[in-house]
N, C-alpha and C positions, 0 to 999 in steps of 0.2 A: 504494500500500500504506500502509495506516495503523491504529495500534494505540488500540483507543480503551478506559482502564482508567476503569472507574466505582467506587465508592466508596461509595454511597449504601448499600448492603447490609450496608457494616461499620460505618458511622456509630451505629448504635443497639446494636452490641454491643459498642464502645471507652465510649461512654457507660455503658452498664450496669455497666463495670469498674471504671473511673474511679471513677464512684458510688459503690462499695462498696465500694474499697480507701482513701477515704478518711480511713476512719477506724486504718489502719496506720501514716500517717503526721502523722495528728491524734495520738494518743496518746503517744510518742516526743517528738514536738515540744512539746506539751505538761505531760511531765514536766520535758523539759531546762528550759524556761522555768520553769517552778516552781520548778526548783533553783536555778536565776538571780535571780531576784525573792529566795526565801529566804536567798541568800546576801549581796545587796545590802542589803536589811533588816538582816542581823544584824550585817555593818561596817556600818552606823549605827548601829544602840544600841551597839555599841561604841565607834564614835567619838566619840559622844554621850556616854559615859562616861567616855574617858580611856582605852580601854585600848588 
């Protein structure tokens, strides 16, 4: 007796998910990094000033 599971049939419909939810966590991530960079930037002209 043996159990033989294939996979091949879901392989192209986890990719087509994948694909397209990409951008759910493209966008998120790329705010938070933007707020990171903006805030790094602004302690340096500050510190670059004195204050």
């Amino acid at each position: 007796m043996s159990i033989d599971l294939s996979f091949d049939n879901l392989w192209p419909t986890v990719n087509s998910i994948v694909n397209n939810l990409w951008i759910a966590f493209a966008v998120p991530l790329g705010v938070i990094f933007g707020f990171a960079i903006l805030k790094r930037i602004i302690g340096e002209v500050r510190r670059a000033f004195g204050s």
